[in-house]
N, C-alpha and C positions, 0 to 999 in steps of 0.2 A: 588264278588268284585275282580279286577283284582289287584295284589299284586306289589307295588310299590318298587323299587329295594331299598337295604340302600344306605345312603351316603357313598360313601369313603371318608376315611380321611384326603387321601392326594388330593383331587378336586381342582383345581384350578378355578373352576365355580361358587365360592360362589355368585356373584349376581343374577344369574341364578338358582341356589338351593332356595335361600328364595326367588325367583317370583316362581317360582316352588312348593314348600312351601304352598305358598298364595294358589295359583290354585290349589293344590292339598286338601286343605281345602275348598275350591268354590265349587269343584266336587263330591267328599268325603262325605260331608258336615256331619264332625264326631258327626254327633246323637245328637246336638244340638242347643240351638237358637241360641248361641253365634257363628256358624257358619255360620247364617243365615245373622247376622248383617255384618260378615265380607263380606260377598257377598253385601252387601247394601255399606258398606262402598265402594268399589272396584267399584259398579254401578254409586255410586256417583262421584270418579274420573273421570271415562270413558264420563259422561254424559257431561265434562266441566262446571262442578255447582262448587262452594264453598262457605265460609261466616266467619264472625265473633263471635266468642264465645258467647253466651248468656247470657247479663246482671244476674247474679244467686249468692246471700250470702246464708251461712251459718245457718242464723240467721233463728230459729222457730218462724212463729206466734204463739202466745197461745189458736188462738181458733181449732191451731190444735189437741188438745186432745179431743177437745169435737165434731170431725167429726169423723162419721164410717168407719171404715177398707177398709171393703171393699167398699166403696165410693172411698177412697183414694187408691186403688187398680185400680180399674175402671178409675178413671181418666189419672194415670201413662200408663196404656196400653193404651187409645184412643192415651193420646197426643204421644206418639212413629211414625213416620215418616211424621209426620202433616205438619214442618215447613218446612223440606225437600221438601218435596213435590210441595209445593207451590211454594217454591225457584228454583225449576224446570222446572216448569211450566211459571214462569216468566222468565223462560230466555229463553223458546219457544217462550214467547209475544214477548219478544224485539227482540231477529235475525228472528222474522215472519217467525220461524217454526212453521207446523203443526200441531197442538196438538190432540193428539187422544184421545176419551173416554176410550177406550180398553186398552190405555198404560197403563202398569201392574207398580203400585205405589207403595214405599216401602212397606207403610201404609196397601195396602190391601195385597201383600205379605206374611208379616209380623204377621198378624192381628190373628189369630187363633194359632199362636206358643207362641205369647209372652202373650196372656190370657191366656196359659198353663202352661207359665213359673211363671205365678202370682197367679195362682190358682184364678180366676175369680168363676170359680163357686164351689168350695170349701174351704172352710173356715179352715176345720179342720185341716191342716196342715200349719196354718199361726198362728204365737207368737205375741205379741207386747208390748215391753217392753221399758223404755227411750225413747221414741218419735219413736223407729224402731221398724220395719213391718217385719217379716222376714220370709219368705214362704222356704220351700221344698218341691217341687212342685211332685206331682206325675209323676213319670219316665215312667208307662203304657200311661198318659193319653198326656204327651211331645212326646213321641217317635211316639205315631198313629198321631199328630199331624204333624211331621215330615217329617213320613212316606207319608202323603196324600198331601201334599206340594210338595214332590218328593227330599225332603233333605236326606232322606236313605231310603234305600231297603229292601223289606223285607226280604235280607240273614243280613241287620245291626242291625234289630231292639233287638238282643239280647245283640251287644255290644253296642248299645246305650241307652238299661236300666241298665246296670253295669253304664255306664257315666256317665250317669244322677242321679243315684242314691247318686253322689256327690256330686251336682250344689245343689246349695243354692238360694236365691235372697232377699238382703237387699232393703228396700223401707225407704224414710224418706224423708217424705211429709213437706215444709218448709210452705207452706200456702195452701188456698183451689186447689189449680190450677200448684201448683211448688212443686218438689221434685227432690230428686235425688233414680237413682236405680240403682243400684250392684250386677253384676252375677256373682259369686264367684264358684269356681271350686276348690275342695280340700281348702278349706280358702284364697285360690286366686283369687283377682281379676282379669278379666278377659275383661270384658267389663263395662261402665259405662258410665250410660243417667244422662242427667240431661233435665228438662225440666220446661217449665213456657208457662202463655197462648198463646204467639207467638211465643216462641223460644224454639230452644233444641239444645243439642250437643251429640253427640256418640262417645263414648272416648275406643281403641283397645288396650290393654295392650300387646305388644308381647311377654311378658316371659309367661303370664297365657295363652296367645293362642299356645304358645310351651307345657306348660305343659300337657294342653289335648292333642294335637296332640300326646304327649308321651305317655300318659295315652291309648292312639286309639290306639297305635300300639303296647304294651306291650299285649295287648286281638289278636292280629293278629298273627300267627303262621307262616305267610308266612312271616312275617318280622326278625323270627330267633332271637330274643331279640335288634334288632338294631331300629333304629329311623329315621324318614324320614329330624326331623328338624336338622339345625345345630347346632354345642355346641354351643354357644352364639345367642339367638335372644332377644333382648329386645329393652324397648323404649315405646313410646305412639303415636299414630295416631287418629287424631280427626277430626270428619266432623261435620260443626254447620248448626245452620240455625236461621234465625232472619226475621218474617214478618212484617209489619205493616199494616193495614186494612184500609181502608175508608169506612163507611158504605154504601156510594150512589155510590161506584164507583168498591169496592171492594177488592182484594190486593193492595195497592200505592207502600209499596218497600218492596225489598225482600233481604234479603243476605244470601251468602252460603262461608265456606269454607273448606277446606282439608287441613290440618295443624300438621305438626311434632312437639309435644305439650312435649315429652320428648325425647332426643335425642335418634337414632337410632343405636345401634350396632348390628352386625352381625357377627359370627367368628367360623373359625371351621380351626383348628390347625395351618397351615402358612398362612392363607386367612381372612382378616379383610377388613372390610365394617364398614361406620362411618356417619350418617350423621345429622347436627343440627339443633334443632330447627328453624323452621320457616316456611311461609305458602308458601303452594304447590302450593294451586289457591285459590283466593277470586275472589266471586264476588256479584257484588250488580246492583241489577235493578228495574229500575222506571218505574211501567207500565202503569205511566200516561201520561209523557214524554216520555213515548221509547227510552228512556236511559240507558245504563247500563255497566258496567266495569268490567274489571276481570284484577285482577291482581296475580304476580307471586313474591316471595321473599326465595328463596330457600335458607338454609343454609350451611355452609361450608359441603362437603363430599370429603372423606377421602377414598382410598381404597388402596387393595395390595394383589397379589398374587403370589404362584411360576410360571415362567415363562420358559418355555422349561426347560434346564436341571438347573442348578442351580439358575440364576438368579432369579430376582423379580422386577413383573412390578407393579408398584402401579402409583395411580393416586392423584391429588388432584386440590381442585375447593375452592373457596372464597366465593363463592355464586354466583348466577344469579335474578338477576332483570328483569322485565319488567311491562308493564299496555299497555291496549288493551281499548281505550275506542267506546262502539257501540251505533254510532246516527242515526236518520231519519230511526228506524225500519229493522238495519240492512246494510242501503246503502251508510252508511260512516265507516268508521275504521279507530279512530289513536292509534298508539301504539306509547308509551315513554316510555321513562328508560331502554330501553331493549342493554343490554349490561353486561361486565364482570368488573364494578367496582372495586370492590374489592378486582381482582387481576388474572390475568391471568390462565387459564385451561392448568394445566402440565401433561406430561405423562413420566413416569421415567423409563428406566432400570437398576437397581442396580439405580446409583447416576448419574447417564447421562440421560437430556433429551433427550426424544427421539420426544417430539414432543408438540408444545408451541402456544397455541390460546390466540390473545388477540380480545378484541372490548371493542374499546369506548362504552360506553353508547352512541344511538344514538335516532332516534324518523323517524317513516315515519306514511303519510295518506293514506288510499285507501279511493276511492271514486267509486262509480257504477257511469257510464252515463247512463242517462234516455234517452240521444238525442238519433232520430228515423234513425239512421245509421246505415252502415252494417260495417263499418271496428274498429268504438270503443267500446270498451268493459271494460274497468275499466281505472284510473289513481291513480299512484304510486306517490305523492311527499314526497321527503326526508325531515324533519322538521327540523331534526339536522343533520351534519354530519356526516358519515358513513366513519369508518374508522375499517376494518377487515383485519389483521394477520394470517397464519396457517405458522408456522414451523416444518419442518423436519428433524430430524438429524438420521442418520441411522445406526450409527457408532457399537448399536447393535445389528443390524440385525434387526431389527424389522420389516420389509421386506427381509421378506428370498431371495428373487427374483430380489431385486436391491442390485447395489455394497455397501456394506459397506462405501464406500466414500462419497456417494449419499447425499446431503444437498435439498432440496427443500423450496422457500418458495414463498406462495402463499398471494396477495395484492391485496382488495378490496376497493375503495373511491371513496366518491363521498360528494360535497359538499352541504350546507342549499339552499333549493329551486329550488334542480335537481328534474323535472320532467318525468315521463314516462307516456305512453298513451300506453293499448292495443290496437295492428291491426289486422287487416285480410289481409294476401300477399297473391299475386299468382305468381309464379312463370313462369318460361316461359315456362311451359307446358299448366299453367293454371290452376296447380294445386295450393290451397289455404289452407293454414296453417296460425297459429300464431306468431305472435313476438311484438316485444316493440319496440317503437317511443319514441324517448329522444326530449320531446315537449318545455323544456325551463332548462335554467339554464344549470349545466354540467362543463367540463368532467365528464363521470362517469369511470374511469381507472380499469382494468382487470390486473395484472400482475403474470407472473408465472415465476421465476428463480429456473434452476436446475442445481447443481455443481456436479462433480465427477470427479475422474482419467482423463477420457478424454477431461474436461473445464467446461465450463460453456456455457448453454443453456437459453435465453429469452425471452420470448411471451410478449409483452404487446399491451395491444387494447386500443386509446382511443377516446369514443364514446363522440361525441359534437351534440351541438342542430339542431335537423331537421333528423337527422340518424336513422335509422332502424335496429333491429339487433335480433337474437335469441342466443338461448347458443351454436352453435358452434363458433357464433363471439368472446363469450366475453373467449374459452379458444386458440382462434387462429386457431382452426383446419384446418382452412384454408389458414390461412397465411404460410409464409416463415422462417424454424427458424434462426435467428441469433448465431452463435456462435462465441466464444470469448475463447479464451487462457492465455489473458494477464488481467484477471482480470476487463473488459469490459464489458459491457452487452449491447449490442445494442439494439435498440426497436424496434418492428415491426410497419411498418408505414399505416397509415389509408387505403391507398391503395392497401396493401396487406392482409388487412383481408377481412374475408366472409361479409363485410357490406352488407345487402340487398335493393332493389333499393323500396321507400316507393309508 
């Protein structure tokens, strides 16, 4: 195994350390299932799936004492990456992707580690006492498990029977079909399912998945007593999933989601990272209707590091919203809510912005054309107003490379029921590229002002109904620039931009 350098202390790259972190747990995969899940969990991001938590109490039925252990063993490992899966898979149906038999499913994945970790076919190292089930799974028969999945090597398999020899796994079956399970490492939780006959959720403790990773590298000698994670990682990350079935038709809906279920800290000496509760991506889809939605509601994030020599750049966010709704199989798209409500995206040096995004909440449709044309290829309408802000202030340095006087700020708008149409141009060579046709409604206005020592500089384009245009039109690259001394900013006029002829 190739030996991963420690952190320093004084890094300024903590968000990059704990993705680093992550990935290096994915790769790693330190000798356990609960390594296994974080890779599923992470799969599950990537894949654009989410959902909502699974209806799930507390509350025992009573005829669970009188089922068999291992019954209720048996059922806890099938249902593991069931609802996921499905949820997956429906949202192949609805954007009319491909779906392969071959694609490799949590579920089968999965499927031979977590019977290891339940001891499926040993009994004699499983208790049950108070309604808990509680296995210590044998570490010889987990780690060849591992091993044959391709989660460790056979130079790890001996520090991942030390590992393992920790890992616990609580069971506590709420009725025939629902329980919850708990992979406990050193009496740490670590990871925890919960599960019932359509739904489940996989919940990532980040202090217990710090604690192993610590635990992994205290047996590594190339790590010299240090540690890959940062002093502070903790928090909760959950991915759910929720089916419903039609018997004649099959799955009908399906939800998925990835959700920060206990806020996120991250910290390692002058570098904090912070981010709260709330879901990443949801999504829910009707595969009878070919409908389906994902939506996004991120929570306030928080960050700060040393930046060149003394300063500190820290950032901060309110949250972001959006929703993505997909009909007719894929060939319409509206997206709403998508904007910075809640309060503008700051970037600070010391106590100086350095740099300030705002957006409306606004809403646009994409639409596929079916018509048998060679020059349309999709339309853009705006639902709400669009109205985007980027400020620049440079004052410290934040661009080593421009003047410190340097102000920039960049304006996007465009109002409800501005349309655009993709085309096909040729140019007068003949040659044929793409660009956008503003088919109704409009202005859609570009504008960039830049101030400093020597005035002030201003591009502005605006594109009205029937106009043609690509991206060197809408930053001027073409046009003329105006400058201005006296606190002026003139506009560039329609004439003098790159418009293209449709």
């Amino acid at each position: 195994m190739n030996a991963i350098q420690p952190c320093s202390n004084t890094s300024a790259e903590l968000p990059y350390k704990a993705l680093k972190f992550l990935r290096q747990i994915q790769r790693y995969k330190h000798g356990t299932v609960l390594s296994v899940i974080v890779t599923t969990l992470l799969v599950g991001c990537s894949s654009g799936s989410s959902t909502n938590t699974p209806e799930q109490t507390d509350t025992t039925d009573p005829v669970v004492a009188t089922l068999d252990t291992a019954n209720l063993k048996s059922t806890a490992a099938n249902a593991f990456g069931t609802s996921v899966d499905t949820a997956v898979i429906g949202l192949q149906t609805v954007t009319a992707t491909q779906h392969s038999s071959d694609t490799s499913q949590i579920r089968t994945q999965t499927r031979g580690i977590v019977s290891a970790a339940l001891s499926l076919n040993d009994n004699s190292a499983t208790t049950r006492e108070d309604g808990i089930i509680t296995v210590d799974p044998d570490e010889n028969t987990l780690c060849s498990e591992l091993r044959a999945a391709g989660v460790v090597s056979d130079s790890e398999i001996q520090a991942c029977q030390q590992l393992m020899s920790d890992l616990t796994v609580e069971l506590r079956a709420t009725n025939r079909t629902a329980g919850v399970v708990s992979y406990r490492f050193q009496d740490v939780s670590v990871m925890t399912t919960r599960y019932a006959a359509d739904s489940e959720s996989i919940s990532v403790n980040l202090n217990g998945l710090k604690q192993l990773s610590d635990a992994r590298d205290a047996l590594d000698p190339a790590q010299f007593g240090q540690t890959r994670s940062p002093a502070t990682f903790d928090g909760e990350v959950t991915i759910a999933a929720a089916t419903t079935t039609n018997q004649n038709q099959g799955v009908d809906m399906a939800t998925m989601s990835v959700a920060i279920t206990k806020p996120v800290t991250v910290s390692d000496i002058q570098t904090n990272v912070s981010i709260g509760n709330g879901e990443l991506l949801t999504l829910s889809v009707n595969n009878t209707t070919g409908e389906g939605t994902i939506a996004v509601d991120i929570g306030a994030v928080s960050a700060s590091a040393p930046f060149r020599d003394s300063d500190t750049l820290s950032l901060q966010l309110q949250g972001i919203t959006a929703r993505a709704d997909i009909a007719d199989n894929g060939e319409q798209l509206t997206v709403s809510n998508l904007g910075l409500a809640k309060g503008p995206l700051l970037l600070n040096v010391n106590s100086v912005e350095a740099l300030t995004l705002t957006m409306e909440t606004f809403g646009f449709t994409v639409t596929e054309n079916n018509r048998d044309t060679t020059d349309a290829q999709a339309s853009i309408t705006v639902d709400r107003s669009m109205d985007i802000s980027l400020m620049l202030n440079n004052m410290m340095g934040i661009d080593e490379e421009a003047s410190r006087n340097l102000t920039q700020l960049f304006e996007v708008t465009a109002p409800a029921g501005t349309t655009f149409e993709g085309v096909g141009i040729s140019d007068e060579f003949g040659t044929e590229y793409s660009a956008f046709k503003l088919t109704l409604g409009g202005p859609f206005i570009s504008r960039i002002v830049s101030t400093d020592e020597t005035g002030s500089v201003s591009q502005s384009v605006e594109i009205n109904e029937g106009a043609c245009f690509d991206s060197s039109s809408l930053t001027g690259s073409d046009s003329s620039d105006s400058r201005s001394t006296d606190g002026e900013t003139p506009q560039v006029t329609e004439s003098d931009t790159g418009f293209l002829q449709c």
